[in-house]
C-alpha positions as semicolon CSV with decimal commas, in nm:
position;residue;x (nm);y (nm);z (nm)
1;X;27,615;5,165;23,899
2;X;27,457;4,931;23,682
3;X;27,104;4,938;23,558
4;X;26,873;4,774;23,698
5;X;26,773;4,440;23,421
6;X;26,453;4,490;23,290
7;X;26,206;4,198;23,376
8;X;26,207;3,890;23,170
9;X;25,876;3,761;23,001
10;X;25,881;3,488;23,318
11;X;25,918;3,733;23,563
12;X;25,590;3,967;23,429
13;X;25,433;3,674;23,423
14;X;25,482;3,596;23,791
15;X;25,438;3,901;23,881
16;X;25,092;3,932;23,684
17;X;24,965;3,596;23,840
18;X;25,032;3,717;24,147
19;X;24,794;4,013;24,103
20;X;24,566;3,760;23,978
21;X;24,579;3,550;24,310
22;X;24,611;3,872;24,545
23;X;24,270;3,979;24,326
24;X;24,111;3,589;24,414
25;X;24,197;3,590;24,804
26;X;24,054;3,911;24,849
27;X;23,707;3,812;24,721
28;X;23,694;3,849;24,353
29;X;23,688;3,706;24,021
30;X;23,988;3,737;23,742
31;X;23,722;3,591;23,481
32;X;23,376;3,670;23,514
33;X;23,090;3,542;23,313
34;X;22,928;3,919;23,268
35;X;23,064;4,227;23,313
36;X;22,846;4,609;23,349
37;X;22,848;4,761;23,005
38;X;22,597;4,979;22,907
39;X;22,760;5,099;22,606
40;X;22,996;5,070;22,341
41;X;23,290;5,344;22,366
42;X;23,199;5,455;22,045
43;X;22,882;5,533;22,191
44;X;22,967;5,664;22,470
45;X;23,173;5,908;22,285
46;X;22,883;6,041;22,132
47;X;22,719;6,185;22,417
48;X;22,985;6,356;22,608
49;X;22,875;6,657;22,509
50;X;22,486;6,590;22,539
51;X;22,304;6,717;22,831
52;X;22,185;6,496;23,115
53;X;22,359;6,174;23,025
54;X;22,336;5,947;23,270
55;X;22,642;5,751;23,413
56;X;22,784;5,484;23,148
57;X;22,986;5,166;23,231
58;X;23,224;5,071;22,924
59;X;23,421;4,775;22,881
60;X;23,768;4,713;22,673
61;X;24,163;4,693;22,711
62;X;24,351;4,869;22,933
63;X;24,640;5,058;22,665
64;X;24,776;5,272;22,924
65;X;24,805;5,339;23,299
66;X;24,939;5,621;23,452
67;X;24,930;5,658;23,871
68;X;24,960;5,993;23,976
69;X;24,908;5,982;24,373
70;X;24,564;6,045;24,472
71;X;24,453;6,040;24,092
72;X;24,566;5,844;23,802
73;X;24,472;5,810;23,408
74;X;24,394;5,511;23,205
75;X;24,293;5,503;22,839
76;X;24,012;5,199;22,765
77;X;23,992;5,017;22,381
78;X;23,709;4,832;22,240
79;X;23,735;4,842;21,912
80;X;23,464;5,072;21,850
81;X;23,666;5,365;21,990
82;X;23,895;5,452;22,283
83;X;23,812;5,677;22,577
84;X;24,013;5,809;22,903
85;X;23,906;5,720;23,265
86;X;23,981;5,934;23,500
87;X;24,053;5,757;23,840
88;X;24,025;5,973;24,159
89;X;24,110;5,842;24,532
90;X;23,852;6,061;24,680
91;X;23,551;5,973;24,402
92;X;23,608;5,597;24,401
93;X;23,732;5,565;24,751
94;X;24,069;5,497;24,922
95;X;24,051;5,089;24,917
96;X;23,913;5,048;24,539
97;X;24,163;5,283;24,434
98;X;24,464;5,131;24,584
99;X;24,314;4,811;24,487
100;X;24,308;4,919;24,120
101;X;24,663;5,027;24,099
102;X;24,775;4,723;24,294
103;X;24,564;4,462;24,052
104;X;24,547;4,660;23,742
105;X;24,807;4,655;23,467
106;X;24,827;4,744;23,092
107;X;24,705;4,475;22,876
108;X;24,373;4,385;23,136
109;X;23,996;4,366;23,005
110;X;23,823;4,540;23,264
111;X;23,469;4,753;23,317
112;X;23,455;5,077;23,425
113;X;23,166;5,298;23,563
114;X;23,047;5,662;23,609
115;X;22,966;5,969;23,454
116;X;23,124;6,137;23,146
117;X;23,278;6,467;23,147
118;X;23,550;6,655;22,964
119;X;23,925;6,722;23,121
120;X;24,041;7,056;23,122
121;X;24,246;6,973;22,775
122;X;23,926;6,861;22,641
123;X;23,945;6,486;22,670
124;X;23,629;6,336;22,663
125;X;23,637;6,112;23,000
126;X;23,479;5,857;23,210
127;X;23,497;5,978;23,636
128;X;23,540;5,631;23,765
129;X;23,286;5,532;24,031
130;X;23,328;5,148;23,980
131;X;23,523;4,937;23,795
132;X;23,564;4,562;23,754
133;X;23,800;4,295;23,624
134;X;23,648;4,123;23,310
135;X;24,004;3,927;23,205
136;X;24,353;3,948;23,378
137;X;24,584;3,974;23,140
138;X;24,889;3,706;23,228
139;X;25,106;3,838;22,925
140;X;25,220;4,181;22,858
141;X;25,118;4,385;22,584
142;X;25,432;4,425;22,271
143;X;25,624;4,754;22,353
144;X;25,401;5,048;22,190
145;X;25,664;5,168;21,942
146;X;25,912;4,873;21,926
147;X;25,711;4,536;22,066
148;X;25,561;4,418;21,742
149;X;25,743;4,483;21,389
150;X;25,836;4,186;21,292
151;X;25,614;4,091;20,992
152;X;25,650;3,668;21,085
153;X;25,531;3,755;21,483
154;X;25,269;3,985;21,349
155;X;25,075;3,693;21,144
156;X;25,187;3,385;21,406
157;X;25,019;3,617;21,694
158;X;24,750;3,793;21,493
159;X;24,557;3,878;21,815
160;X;24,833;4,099;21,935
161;X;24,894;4,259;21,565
162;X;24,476;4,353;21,616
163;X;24,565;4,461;21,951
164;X;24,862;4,706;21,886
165;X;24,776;4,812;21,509
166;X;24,428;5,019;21,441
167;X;24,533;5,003;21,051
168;X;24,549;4,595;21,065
169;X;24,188;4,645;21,203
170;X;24,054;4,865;20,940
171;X;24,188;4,671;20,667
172;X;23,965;4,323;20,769
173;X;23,691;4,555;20,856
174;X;23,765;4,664;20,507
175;X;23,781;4,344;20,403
176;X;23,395;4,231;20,555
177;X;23,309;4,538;20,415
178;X;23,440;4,406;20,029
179;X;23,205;4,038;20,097
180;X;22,880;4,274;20,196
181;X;22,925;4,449;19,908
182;X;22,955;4,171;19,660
183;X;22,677;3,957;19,868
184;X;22,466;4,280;19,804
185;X;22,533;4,350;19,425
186;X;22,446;3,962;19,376
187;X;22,153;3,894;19,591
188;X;22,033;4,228;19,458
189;X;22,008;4,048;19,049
190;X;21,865;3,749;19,193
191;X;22,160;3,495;19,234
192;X;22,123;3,237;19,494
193;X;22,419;3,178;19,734
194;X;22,507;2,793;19,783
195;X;22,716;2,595;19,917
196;X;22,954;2,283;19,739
197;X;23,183;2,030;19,865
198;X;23,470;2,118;19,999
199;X;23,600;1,733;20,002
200;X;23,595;1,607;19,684
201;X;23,651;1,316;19,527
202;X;23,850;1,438;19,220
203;X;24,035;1,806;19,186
204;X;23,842;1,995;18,904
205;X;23,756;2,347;18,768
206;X;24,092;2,479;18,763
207;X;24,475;2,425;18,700
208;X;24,617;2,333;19,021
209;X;24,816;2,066;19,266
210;X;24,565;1,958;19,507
211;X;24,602;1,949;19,865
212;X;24,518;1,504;19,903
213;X;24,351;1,357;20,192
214;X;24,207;1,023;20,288
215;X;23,863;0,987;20,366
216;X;23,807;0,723;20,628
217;X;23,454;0,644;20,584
218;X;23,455;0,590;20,241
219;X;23,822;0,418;20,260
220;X;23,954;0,633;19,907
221;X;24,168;0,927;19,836
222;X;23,988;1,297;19,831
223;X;24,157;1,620;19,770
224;X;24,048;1,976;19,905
225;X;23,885;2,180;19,647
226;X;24,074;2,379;19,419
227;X;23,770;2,559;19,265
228;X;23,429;2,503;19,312
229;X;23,319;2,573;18,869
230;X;23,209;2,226;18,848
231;X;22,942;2,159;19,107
232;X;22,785;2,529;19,030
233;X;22,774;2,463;18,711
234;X;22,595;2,080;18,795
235;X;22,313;2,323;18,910
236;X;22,289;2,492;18,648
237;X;22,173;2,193;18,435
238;X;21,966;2,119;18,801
239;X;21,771;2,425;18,732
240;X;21,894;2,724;18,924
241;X;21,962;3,018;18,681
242;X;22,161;3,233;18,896
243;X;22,386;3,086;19,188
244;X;22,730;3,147;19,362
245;X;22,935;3,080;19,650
246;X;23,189;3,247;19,867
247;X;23,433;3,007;19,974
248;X;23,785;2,905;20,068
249;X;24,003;2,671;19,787
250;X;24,313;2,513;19,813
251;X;24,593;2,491;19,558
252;X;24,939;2,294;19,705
253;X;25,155;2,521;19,598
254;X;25,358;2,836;19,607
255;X;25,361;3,122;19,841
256;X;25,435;3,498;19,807
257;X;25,292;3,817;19,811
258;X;24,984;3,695;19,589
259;X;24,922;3,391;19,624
260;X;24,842;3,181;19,898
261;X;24,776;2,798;19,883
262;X;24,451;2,852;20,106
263;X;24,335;3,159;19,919
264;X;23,893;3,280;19,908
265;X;23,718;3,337;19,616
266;X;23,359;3,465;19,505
267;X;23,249;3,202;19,218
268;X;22,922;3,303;19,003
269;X;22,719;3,168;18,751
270;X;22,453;3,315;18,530
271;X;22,239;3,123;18,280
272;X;22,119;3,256;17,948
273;X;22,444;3,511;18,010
274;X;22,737;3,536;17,789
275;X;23,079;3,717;17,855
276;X;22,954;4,071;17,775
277;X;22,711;4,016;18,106
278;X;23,022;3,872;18,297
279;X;23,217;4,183;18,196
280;X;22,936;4,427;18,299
281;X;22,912;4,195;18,614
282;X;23,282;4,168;18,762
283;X;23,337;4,556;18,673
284;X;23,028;4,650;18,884
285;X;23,121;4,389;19,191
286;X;23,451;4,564;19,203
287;X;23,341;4,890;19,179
288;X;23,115;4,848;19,453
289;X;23,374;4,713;19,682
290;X;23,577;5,016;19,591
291;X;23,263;5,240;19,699
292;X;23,264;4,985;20,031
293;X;23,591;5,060;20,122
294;X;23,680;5,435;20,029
295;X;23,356;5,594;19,887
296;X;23,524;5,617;19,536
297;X;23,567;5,393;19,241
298;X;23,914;5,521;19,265
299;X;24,169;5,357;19,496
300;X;24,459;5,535;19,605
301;X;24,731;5,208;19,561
302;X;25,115;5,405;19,694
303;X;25,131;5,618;19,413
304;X;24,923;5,528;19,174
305;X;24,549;5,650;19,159
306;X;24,362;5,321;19,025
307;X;24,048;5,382;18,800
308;X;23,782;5,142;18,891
309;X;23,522;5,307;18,693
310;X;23,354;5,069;18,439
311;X;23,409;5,026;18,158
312;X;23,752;4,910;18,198
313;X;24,047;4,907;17,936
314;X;24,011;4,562;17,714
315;X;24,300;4,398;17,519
316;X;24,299;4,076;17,378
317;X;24,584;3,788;17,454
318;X;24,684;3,793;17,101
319;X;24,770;4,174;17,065
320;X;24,920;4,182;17,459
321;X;25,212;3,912;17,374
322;X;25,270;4,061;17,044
323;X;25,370;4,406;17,197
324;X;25,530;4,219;17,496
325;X;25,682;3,946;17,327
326;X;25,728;3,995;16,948
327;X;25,506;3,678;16,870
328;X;25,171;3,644;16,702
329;X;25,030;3,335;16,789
330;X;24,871;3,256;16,459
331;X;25,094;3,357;16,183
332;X;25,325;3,092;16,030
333;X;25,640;3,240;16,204
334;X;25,473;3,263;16,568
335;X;25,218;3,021;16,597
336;X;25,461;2,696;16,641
337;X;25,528;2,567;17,003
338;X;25,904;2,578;16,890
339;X;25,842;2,961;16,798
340;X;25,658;3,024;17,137
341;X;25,982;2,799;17,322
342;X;26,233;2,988;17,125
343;X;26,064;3,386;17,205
344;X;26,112;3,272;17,542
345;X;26,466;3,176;17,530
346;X;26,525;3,514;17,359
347;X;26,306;3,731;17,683
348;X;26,483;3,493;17,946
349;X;26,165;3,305;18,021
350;X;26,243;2,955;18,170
351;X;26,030;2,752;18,018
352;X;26,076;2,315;18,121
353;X;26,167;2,081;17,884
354;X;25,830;1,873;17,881
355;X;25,618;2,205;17,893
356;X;25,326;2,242;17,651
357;X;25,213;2,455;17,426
358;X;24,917;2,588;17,692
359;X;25,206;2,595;17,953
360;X;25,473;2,786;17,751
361;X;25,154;3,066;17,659
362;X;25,104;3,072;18,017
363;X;25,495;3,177;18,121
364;X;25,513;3,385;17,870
365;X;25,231;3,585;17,959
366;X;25,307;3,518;18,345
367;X;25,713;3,690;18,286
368;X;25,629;3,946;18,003
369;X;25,250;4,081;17,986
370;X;25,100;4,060;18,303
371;X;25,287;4,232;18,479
372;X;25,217;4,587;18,244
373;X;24,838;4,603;18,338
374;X;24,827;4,880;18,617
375;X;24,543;5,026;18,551
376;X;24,248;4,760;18,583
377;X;24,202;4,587;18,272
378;X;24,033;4,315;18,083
379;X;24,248;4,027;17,919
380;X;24,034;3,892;17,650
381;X;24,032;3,614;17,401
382;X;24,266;3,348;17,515
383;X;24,376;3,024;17,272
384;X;24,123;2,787;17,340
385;X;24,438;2,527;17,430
386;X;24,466;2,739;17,787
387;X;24,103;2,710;17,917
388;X;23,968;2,344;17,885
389;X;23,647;2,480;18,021
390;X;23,476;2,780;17,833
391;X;23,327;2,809;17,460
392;X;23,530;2,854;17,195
393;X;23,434;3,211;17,033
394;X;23,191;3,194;16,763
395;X;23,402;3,434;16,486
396;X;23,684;3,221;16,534
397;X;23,745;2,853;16,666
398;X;24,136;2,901;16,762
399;X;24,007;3,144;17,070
400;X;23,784;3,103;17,347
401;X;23,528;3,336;17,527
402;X;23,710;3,379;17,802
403;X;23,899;3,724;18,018
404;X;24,077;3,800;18,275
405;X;24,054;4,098;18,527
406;X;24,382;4,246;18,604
407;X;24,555;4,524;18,823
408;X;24,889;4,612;18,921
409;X;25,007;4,336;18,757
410;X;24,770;4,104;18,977
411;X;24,491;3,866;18,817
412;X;24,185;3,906;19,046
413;X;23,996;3,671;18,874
414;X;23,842;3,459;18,554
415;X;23,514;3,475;18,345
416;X;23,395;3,241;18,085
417;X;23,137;3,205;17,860
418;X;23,091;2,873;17,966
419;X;23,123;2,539;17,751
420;X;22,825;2,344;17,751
421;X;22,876;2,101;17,482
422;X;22,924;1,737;17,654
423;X;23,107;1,615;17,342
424;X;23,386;1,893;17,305
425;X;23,396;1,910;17,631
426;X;23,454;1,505;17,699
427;X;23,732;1,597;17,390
428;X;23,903;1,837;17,601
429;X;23,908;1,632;17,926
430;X;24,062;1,328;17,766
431;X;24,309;1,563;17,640
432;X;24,304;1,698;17,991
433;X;24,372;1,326;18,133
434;X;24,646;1,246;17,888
435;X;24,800;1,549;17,988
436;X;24,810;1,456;18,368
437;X;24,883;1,084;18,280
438;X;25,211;1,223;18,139
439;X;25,355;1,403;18,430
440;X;25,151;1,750;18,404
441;X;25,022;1,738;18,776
442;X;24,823;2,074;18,709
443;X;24,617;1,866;18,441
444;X;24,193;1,860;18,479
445;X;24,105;1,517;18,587
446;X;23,850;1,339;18,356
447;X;23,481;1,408;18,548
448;X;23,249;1,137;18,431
449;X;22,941;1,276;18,642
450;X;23,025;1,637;18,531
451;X;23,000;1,463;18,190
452;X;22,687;1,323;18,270
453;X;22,556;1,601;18,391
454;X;22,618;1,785;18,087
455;X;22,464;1,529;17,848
456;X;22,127;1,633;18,076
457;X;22,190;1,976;17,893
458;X;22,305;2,267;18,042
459;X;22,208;2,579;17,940
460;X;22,423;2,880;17,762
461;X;22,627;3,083;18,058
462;X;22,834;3,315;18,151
463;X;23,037;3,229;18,505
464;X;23,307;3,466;18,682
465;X;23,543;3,428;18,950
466;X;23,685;3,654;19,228
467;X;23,983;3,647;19,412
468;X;23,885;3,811;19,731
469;X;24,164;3,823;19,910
470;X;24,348;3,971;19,606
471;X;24,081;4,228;19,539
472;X;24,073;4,330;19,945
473;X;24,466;4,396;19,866
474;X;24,422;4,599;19,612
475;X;24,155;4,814;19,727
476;X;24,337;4,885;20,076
477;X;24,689;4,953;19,943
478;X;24,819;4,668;20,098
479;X;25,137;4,438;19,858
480;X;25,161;4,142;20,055
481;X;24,814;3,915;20,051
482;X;24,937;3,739;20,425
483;X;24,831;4,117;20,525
484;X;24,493;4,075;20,434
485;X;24,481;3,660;20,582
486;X;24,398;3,693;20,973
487;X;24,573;3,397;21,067
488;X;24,802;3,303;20,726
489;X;24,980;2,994;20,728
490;X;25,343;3,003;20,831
491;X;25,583;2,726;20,873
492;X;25,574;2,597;21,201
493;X;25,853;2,613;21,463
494;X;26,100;2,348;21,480
């Protein structure tokens, strides 16, 4: 004989919504504003063992259901833990307990009531007295060992993934653990956290395609920010010393397992800083997530123990894409963008035909260097042509004070010392412009009012930048950053 066909998804739900009606007609509620709860199950956990508890009511998800005749066994989920309840015909009475295993099913919010006690295996254990429906649940629960796998369902239904998977919940825990802990290293020397547009009028502070909008009110083009650099550093020159912001940007671009067009980063600016401060800075901040997440400025990442200990390892561009590459930027057989387009030919770099010489730097290091920093270290001393927006370095006018944090091959962020000269920097804009005029869409925009705003005088700083959904990879072992995105963006269905 044939097997019986399992139930489709249309036939659970009928069969749910009839529980939900049969629950209605006989006098209650399938969604009620307040439910008894009396304690978290975490908390309730606490004091199984204590002496003259009184009775508890807990709330949560129903994760299993077993009826056993007269008595049956449920476990209950929060969030803050998960505890048994032990239902009993006799203790809760013949008609709630039939009632209970006709309405109840896996997947249900409900409250449950009594004292706590331990099984005879040890459990720790609520005796049902009472209980109550706080949500029916319509839709099943994924299949414990087999319902949820597939990576795309897991980020379109996030709220099941947070359901079935206690690690996916300890990594964004993790993950608001990472923001206190920068929040608390910054407020602690004195910066102020702000807020800047995240509409603005024209796409600065970073090399990026924009994400464009129109802005009815004002009847012109806007584009979502790709960094916010350029307004923190306005208030600078408006007096505030110390300032950053925690927010989202937007870069139209690629996707895979680091990067993500909408992507959230921790910007900060310090004045009267240079980049030894910023160093000092980003290697504590990171630290001190480590210490948020694990305890440990080292970082178990598969098999390699990561070192987040400051001070980390520095290098400086030019030495990193000699060793990589064979090229010194700056002697006569190197330093030529033909030399730099002809080094990439030979390492299998694609480099496009209109590239410049900023660009063709940028692949290189992209294909050949990056990717040999495990351990975290600092990139240092870039060619001023790559970073339109920091101080050339005072021993030598070809570089800038600029470096990079980097990890696993991964850049988790950017420091400057930043450039506060209105006249070199109007220089580089225009460059900047003509650049973009010509076709390179990742160009700067020319900024008048940043301009102006400089010409007011801002003073010497250092400013950093965080990629916090990077760094939140990195220090919970996880190589894909949608894993560490509650709701990524995916393409939608057709």
């Amino acid at each position: 004989m044939d097997p019986e066909p399992e139930p489709t998804g249309d036939a659970l739900f009928a069969t749910r919504r009839a529980k939900l009606e049969r629950l209605v007609a006989s006098g209650g509620t399938a969604y009620p504003s307040r439910v008894p709860r009396t304690h978290a199950i975490a908390a309730a956990l606490s004091l199984v063992d204590a002496d003259d508890v009184p009775p508890v009511d807990v709330a949560g998800r129903l994760l299993s259901l077993r009826r056993m005749g007269k008595t049956s066994f449920a476990h209950l989920d929060d969030g803050s833990g998960r505890i048994q309840l032990f239902l009993n015909a006799n203790e809760l009475g013949e008609a709630a307990y039939r009632h209970a295993l006709e309405l109840l099913d896996v997947g249900d919010l409900i409250s449950a009531g009594g004292p706590l006690f331990r099984t005879k295996t040890g459990e720790p254990s609520v005796r049902v007295h009472r209980w109550t429906m706080a949500a029916k649940a319509l839709r099943p629960l994924p299949e414990k060992w087999h319902g949820l796998q597939d990576p795309e369902l897991r980020f379109r239904q996030r709220y099941l993934d947070l359901i079935a998977n206690a690690a996916v919940r300890g990594r964004f825990r993790a993950r608001a653990a990472i923001v206190r802990a920068l929040r608390r290293v910054l407020d602690g020397r004195g910066f102020l956290e702000v807020e800047t547009p995240t509409l603005q009028p024209l796409h600065g502070g970073g090399a990026a395609h924009p994400f464009v909008t129109q802005y009815a009110a004002l009847d012109q083009p806007y584009y979502l920010r790709i960094a916010d650099e350029l307004y923190l550093k306005r208030l600078l020159v408006g007096g505030f010393d110390r300032v950053y912001e925690i927010c989202k940007d937007f870069r139209n671009e690629g996707i895979d397992t680091s990067h993500s067009p909408e992507f959230t980063m921790l910007e900060a600016y310090q004045a009267y800083a240079d980049l030894s401060d910023m160093l000092e800075l980003t290697e504590t901040l990171v630290a001190e997530a480590a210490r948020a997440v694990g305890g440990d400025t080292r970082v178990r990442f598969g098999e390699e123990l990561l070192d987040f200990t400051p001070p980390w390892r520095r290098v400086t561009y030019r030495d990193a894409l000699l060793a990589a590459a064979g090229v010194d930027l700056y002697d006569s057989a190197g330093s030529s963008t033909e030399a730099l387009r002809t080094a990439a030919a030979r390492h299998h770099v694609t480099i496009a035909p209109q590239a410049s010489r900023a660009k063709i730097l940028d692949e290189l290091m992209k294909r050949l260097v990056e990717p040999t920093f495990v351990q975290p270290t600092q990139l240092t001393r870039h060619p001023y042509e790559t970073t339109p927006l920091a101080k050339r370095a005072a021993d030598d006018a070809r570089f800038v004070d600029r470096f990079e944090p980097f990890v696993l091959g991964i850049e988790l962020g950017n420091a400057y010392a930043e450039l506060n000269d209105p006249l070199d920097q109007r220089a580089r804009m225009e460059e900047q412009a003509r650049a973009l005029a010509t076709g390179e869409a990742d160009a700067h925009p020319l900024d008048e009012d940043f301009l102006r705003a400089l010409e007011h005088g801002m003073p010497p700083a250092g400013g950093m930048g965080l990629g916090i959904d990077r760094l939140t990879m990195v220090l919970t072992g996880t190589p894909n950053i949608r894993e560490v995105i509650l709701f990524p963006q995916l393409r939608s269905h057709a």
